[in-house]
N, C-alpha and C positions, 0 to 999 in steps of 0.2 A: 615438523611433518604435518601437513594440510591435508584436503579434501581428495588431492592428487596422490598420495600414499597411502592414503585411507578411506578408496573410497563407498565405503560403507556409512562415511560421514558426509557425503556431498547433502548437502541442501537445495533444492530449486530457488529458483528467485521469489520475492515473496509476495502472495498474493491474496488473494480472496476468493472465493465464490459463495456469492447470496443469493437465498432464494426467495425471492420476490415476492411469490405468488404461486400457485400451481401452475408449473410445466414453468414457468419463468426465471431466469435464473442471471444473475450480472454478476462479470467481475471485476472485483476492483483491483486496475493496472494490468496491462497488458504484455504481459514477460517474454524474453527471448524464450523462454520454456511454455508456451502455453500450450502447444499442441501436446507437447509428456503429459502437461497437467491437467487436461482435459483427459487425454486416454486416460488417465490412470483416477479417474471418477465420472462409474457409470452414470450418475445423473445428468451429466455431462454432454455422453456422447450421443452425434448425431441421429435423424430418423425417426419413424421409419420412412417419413416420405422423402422424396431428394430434396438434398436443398436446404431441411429441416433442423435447424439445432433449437436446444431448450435453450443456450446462450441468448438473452434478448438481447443485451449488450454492456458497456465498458464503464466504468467510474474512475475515473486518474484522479489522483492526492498530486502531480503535477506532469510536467513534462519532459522527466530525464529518461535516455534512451531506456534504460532498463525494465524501465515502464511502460513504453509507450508501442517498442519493436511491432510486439507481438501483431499489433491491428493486423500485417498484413497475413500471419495466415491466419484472419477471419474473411479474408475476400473471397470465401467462395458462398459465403452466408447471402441470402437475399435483400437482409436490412442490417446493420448495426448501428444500434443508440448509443451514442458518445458522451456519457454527462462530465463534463469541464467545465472549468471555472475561464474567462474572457483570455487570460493571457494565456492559460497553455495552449484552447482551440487556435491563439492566433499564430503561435510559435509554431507548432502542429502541421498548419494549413500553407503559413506563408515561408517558414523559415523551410520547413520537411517536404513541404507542398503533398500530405500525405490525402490530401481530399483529392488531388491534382489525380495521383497515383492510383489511388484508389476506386475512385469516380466509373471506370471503365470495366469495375468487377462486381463493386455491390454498393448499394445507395447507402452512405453514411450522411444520418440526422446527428443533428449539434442539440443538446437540452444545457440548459445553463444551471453549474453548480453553483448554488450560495447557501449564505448563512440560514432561511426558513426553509423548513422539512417539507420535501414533497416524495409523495408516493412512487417508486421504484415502478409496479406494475400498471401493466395497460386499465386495469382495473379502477386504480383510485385507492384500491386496497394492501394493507399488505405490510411490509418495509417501508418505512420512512427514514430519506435521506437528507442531513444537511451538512455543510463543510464549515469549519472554523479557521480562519487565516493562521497560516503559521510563519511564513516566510515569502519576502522576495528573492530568493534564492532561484536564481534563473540555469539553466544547464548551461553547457559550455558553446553550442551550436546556437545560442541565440543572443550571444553575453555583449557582443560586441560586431557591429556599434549596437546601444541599447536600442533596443523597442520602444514603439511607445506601450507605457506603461511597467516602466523598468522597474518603477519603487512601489509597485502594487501588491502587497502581502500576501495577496491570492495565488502567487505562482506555485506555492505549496500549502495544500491543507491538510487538516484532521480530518475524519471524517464521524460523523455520529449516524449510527445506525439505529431506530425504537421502534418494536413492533409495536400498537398500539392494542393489539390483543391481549397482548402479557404483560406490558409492559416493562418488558424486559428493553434494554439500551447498553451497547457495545462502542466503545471506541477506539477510532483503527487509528493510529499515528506512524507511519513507516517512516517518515522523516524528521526529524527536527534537530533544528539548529541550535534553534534556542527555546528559550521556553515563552512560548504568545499567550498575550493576554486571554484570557476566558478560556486557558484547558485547566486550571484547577479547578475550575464548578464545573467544565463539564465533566472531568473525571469522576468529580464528588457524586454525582448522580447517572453512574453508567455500574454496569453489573459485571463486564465485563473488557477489561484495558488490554491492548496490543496497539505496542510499544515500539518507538526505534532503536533494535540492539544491535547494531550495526557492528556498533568497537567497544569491548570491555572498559576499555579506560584510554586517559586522553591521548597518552603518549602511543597509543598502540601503531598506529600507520608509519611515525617515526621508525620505532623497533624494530620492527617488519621490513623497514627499506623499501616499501614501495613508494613512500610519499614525501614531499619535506614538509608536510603541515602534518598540525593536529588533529584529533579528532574534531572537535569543533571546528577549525579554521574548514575542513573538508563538508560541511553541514549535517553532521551527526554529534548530539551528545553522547558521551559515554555511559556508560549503565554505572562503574563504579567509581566512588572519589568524593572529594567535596565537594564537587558541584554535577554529580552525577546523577542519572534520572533514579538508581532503585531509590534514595532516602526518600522522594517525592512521592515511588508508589507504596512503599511498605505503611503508611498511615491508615491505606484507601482498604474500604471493606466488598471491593471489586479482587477478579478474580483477573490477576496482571500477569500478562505472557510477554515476552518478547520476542519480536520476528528482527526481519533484513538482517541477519546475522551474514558479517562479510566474511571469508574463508578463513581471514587471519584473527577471528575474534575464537579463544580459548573455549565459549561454551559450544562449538560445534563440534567437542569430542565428547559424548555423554557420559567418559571418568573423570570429568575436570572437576576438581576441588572447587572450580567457582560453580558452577551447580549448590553444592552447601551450600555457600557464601548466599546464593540468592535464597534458595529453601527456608532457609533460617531467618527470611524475612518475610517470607510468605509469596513470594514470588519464585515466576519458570520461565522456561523457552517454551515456546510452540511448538510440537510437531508436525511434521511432516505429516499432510490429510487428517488432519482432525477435526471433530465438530463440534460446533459449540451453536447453542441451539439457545434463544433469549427468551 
């Protein structure tokens, strides 16, 4: 019994909202849900003038649809800032032709995701953003024939978030496949980890019958096992959450025995609107 028998357990798709700056606000990946998730956080909603949202604009970790949908109900915005890494904008543009679609409702700018931090707000101030390659792991709408730049590792990133006031530094990983070079030192020096918990364990999409691959073969690690992501974070003296929980993964019923299992290592799930402040 799922999310559909119980649904007091549904989860939204998972996302982010940072605040940038005063009145500025970006989220990272743009869900089939954004417009719930916007109503359902006042900082959020539009106004008072028309036209006006505190949304400045979007951060993608890559280009699968569950991420990406949402742009279009931001068309009625007067700008949206798109920061992507080269292949998703070009997946995006040419495979979705979503600048094509778009183009005729609201001005969407391209800023280029990469590895050196740059400042979120109009200001210079504020958030600093940089992404760490995790995967060429391409979505299924753009697999075949390859792109150019099929084997570029920037199709899915990490993302590092540091405010430079507090010095506080958070990292978002909603994806991984596997585990890329340079996220154990970023991990080691972030305060706070959000995780890909997509599937308890490997064999779970098996189980479940939705899938004939594994967890991994589908591009998510599993949280539990020998080669599972909790033993990697329960070392870390950050405080490690896990999001993208998919409907058939056991922690989106809040009596599951694996709740313990991860408590006892110092690790959680995320809830639904919560803050977490660096």
């Amino acid at each position: 019994a799922g999310p559909r028998a119980h649904p007091e357990r549904r989860r939204r798709h998972a996302s982010l909202a940072v605040q940038a700056d005063d009145g500025q606000w970006f989220l990272i990946n743009a869900t089939p849900d954004i417009a719930d998730q916007i109503e359902a956080t006042p900082q959020l909603h539009p106004g008072p003038a028309a036209r006006r949202t505190p949304v400045r604009g979007l951060i993608l970790t890559d280009a699968e649809l569950d991420h990406t949908l949402g742009l279009a109900r931001l068309r009625e915005a007067d700008r949206v800032d798109v920061l992507a890494t080269a292949p998703v904008r070009t997946a995006l543009c040419e495979r979705l032709r979503l600048a094509d679609i778009l183009g005729p409702y609201t001005a969407l700018t391209w800023r280029e995701l990469g590895q050196d931090p740059v400042p979120l707000a109009d200001t210079g101030t504020g958030i600093e953003i940089s992404a760490l390659p995790v995967s060429a792991k391409r979505p299924r709408y753009a697999a075949d024939p390859p792109p150019a730049g099929a084997d570029d590792p920037t199709w899915v990133v990490a993302l590092r978030l540091h405010d430079p006031a507090t010095g506080g530094t958070a990292v978002y990983a909603p994806c991984l496949g596997t585990w890329p070079p340079g996220l154990d030192a970023a991990l080691a020096g972030a305060d706070c980890v959000l995780l890909d918990g997509t599937f308890w364990d490997d064999d779970e999409p098996l189980r479940s019958g939705f899938s004939t691959r594994s967890a991994t073969a589908m591009g998510h690690l599993p949280i539990d096992g020998p080669h599972g992501t909790a033993r990697r974070l329960a070392p870390l003296n950050a405080r490690c959450l896990y999001t993208h929980l998919n409907n058939t993964n056991p922690l989106t019923d809040p009596g599951a025995p694996q709740h313990g299992h991860l408590a006892a290592q110092g690790l959680a799930v995320a809830a639904e609107g919560m803050e977490i402040a660096l």
